[in-house]
N, C-alpha and C positions, 0 to 999 in steps of 0.2 A: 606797473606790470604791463608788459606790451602785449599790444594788440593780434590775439590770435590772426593764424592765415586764414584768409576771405574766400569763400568756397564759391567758385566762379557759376557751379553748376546751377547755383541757385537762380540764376538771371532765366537760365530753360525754364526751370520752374516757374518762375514770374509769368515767363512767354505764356509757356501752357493755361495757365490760370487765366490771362488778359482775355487770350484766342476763347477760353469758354465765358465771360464775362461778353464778349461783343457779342459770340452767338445768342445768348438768351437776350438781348436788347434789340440786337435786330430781325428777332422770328417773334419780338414780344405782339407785336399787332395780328402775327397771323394766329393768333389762337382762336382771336373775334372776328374774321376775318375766312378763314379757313375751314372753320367749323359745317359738317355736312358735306364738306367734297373730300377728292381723294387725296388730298395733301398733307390733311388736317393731321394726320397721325405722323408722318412723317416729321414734318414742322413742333409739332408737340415731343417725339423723341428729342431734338435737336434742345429746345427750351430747356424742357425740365431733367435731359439726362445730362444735361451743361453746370444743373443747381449747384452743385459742388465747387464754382469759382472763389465766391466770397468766402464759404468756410476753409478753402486751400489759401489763402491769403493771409486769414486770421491765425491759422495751424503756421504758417512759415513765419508771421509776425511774432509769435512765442517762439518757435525756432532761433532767430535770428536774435532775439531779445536776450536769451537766455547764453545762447554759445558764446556772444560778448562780452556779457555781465556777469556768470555765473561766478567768476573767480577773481573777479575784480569788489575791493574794499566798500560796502555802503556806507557812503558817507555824504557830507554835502557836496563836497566839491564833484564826486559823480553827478550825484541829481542834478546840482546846476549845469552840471553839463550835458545830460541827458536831456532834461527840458529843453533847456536852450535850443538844440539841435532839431526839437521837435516841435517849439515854436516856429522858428525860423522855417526848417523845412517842410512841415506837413498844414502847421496852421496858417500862415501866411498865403501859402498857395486856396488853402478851403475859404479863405474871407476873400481871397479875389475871385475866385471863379463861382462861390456863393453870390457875389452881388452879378458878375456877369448873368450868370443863369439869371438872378431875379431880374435882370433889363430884359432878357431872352423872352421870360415869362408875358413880361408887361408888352412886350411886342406882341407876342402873340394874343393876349387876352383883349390886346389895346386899351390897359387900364393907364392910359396916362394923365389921365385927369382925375384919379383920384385923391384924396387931401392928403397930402406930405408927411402930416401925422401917423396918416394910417398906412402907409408905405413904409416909414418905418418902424415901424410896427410890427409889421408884416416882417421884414427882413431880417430883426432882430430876435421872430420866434425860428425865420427860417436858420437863422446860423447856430442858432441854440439844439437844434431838433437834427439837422440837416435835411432840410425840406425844399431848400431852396429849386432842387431837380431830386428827379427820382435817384440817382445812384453818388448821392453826398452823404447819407445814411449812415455809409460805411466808414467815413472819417472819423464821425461821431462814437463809432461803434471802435475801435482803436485807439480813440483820444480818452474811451473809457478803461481803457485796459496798461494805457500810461500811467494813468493815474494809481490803477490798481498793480501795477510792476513793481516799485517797490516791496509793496506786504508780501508779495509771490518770491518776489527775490529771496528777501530778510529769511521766509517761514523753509524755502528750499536749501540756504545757504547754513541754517542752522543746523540741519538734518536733510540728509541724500535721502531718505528713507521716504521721506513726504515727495521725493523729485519722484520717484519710484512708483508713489500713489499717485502722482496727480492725475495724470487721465481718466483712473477711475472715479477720483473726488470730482475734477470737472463734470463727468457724464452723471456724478447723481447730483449735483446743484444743479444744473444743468434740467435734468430730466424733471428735480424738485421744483422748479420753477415754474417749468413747463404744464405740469400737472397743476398744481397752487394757480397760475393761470387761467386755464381752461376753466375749471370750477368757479374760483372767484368771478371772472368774467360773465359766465353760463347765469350766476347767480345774482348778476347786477351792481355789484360791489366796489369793482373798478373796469377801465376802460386802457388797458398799455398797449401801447405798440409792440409786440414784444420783440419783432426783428430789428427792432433800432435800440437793445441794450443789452449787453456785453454780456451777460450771464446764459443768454440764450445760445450763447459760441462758446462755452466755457471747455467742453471737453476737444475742441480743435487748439486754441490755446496752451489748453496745461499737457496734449499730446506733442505738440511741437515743443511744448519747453523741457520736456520729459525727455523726449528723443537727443535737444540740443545737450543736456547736461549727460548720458550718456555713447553720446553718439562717437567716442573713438571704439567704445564696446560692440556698438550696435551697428556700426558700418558695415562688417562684413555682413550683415544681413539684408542691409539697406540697397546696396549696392552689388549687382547684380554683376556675376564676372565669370569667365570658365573655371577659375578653381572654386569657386561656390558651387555649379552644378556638379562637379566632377564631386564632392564633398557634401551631395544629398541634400544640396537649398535650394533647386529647381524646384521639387514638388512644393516646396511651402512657395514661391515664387508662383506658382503654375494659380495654387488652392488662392492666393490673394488676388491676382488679377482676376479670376473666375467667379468669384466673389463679388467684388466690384462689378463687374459686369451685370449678375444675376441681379444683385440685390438694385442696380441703376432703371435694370430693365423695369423690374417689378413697380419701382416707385412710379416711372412713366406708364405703367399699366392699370396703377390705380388712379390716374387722373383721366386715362384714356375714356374708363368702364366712366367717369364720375360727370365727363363731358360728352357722352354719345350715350350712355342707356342709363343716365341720371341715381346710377347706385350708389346709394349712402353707408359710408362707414363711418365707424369713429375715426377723429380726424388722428388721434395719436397712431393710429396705422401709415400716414401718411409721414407724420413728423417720424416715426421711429425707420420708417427708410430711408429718408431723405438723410437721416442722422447718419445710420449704416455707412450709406454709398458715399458719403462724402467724408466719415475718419478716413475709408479704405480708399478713398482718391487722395486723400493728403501721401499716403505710404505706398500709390501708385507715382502722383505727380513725382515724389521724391527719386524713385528708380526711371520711370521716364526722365528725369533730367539728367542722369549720371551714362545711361544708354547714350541720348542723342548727343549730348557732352563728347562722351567717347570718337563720333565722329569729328573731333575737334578743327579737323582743316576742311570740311565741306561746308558748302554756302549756307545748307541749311540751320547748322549749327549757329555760325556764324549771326544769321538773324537773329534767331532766334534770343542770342546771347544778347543783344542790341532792342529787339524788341522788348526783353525782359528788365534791361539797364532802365529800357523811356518805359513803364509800366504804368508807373504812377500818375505822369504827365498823359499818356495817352486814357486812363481812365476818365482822369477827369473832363478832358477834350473831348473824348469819339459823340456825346450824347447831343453835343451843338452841330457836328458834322452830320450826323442824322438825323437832326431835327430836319438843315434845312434841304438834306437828298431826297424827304422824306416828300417836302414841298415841290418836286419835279411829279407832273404827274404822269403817270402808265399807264397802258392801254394794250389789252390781249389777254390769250387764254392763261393756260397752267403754265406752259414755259416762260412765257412773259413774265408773268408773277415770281416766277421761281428764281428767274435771272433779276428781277428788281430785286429782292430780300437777297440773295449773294452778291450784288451791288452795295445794297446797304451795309454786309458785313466788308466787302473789303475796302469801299471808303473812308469806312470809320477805323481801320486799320492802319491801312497805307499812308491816309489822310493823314491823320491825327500821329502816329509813327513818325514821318516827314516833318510835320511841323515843331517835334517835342525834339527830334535832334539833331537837326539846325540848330534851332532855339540853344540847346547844348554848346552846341559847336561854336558857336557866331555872336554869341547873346551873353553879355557878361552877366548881365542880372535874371539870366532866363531863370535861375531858382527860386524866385516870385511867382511868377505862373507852374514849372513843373517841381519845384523841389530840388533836390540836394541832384548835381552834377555826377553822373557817373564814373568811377575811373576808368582810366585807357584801359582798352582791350590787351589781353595778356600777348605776346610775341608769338609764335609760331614753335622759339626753341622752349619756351617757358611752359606755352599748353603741353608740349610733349615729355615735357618733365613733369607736371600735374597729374596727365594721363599715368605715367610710368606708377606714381608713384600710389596713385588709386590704386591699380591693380595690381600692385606687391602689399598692398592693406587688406586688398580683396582677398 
């Protein structure tokens, strides 16, 4: 069965997702740092109304998963090929930059004299956990949902009916866990991490697989174009972004009241916005990408399409770039400070961006460090066939 066409837009998608991913890493200090002056709120917008990176990432990994596979035979010869590709390209890369970070670590800790034993020790609960730096988590959190692709496949491939459901079954395992959690824990029972396993992402997941398997249906809604508004899908356009918005704002509001006039709620007030703002950014980012797409011969586009391609590479890179811009030190008021933290975001962009595609470009074995090689950027007459034919689907 060949291989469906490759929806180019999805690489904006990536972009947008990376660009909210470096904001909350590089405004992560100033929460403890900011707190009690006039910044603080500012900087706290930017953090927590960005939270929506990783669940847009895991929403487009069910996407992407599902649009490929959905109509393709489960069998071995798939799965070995499906592992394969994801040994090769996703684990390979997390065991080299897992040990890197662990050297990164020992430099800064200056633990180099401790005994050998216990070093790997150490390094073998960090690749098991993804501990090794704070934002390896997430591989972990994906290499659980490989594993779990097949059953999702098999149970959707039997019956459209369950593709149809999953969103809502994700959001109540999902929500079931959540709860079961909080109690169990509150109650001393057990102790989980619960953002570093896969069940806590469940309804981003099974919405992007849901979307991939109906998405020639769902397009014209997905994809924002003039004969959509002329055709009365503006307002439901208008009511989602407004949405998104509202519901982004609120969650940064309840952290705002929770760090400046120390107001306690239940914390599932928290989780169920955070949950909100980030399905409706998965179905934002989506039309965002089809929008800036559409500008397909402007530079913006362009990067963006390129930064989206090196995503995976520049995730795992930007956290060493800013460790060590982090070690230059500042000196001065608010502006100073402000211009250090947008330093630190475009370093870790630029930086880590440059490096991942060279590396591409130049670097035969560069899919050790970032992963699977991007393909060539589409032609100029090719994007305008693409474009056309979007917006005669539209």
């Amino acid at each position: 069965m060949s291989q469906k066409e490759r929806i180019p837009q999805l690489d904006i998608f990536r972009a947008v997702a990376i660009l909210a991913v470096l904001a909350i890493h590089a405004t992560s200090r100033t929460l403890s740092e900011m707190l009690d002056t006039s910044l603080f709120h500012p900087f706290l917008f930017i953090n927590k109304f960005n939270q929506f990176a990783v669940p847009s990432f895991v929403f487009l990994s069910g996407f992407v998963l599902f649009y490929n596979y959905i109509d393709r035979p489960l069998n071995g010869k798939m799965l070995g090929k499906f592992y394969g590709k994801r040994l090769l390209y996703i684990i390979v890369p997390y065991v080299v930059f897992s040990l890197l970070y662990f050297i990164l670590k020992m430099y800064a800790g200056n633990t180099w004299n401790l005994p050998a034993e216990e070093q790997i020790d150490k390094l073998g609960k960090y690749l098991l956990k993804g501990t090794a730096y704070t934002h390896l988590y997430y591989v972990i959190i994906i290499f659980q949902f490989y594993v779990l692709f097949p059953l999702f496949l098999w149970c959707m491939q039997k019956s459209r009916r369950v593709a149809a459901w999953a969103p809502l079954i994700g959001l109540l395992l999902q929500w079931g866990f959540v709860l079961l959690n909080k109690y169990m824990t509150r109650n001393g029972y057990w102790e989980l991490s619960k953002g570093s396993l896969a069940i806590t992402y469940f309804s981003y997941f099974l919405l992007g697989a849901a979307i991939a398997i109906y998405y020639s249906s769902l397009k014209k809604w997905l994809i924002p174009s003039r004969e959509g508004w002329r055709s009365g899908k503006g307002l439901a356009w208008i009511s989602l972004w407004t949405a998104w918005v509202v519901a982004g704002v609120v969650h940064v509001e309840l952290w705002y009241r929770s760090y400046t006039k120390g107001t306690v709620i239940n914390s599932l007030w928290y989780e169920a916005f955070s949950n909100v703002h980030a399905l409706l950014s998965c179905l934002v980012l989506m039309q965002l990408s089809f929008l800036l797409y559409g500008y397909g011969r402007s530079r913006l586009s362009v990067w963006l399409s390129s930064i989206g391609a090196c995503s995976f590479g520049i995730y795992l890179l930007h956290p060493a770039l800013l460790y060590f811009y982090r070690e230059i030190p500042f000196h001065g008021g608010s502006l100073a400070y402000t211009a250090a933290i947008a330093g630190g975001w475009l370093v870790a962009l630029f930086g880590s961006w440059l490096v991942v595609a060279l590396a591409f470009r130049y670097v035969k074995l560069s899919w050790i460090l970032f992963g699977s090689v991007p393909p060539k950027p589409e032609s100029g007459v090719k994007r305008i066939v693409t474009d056309m034919s979007v917006k005669a689907q539209g």
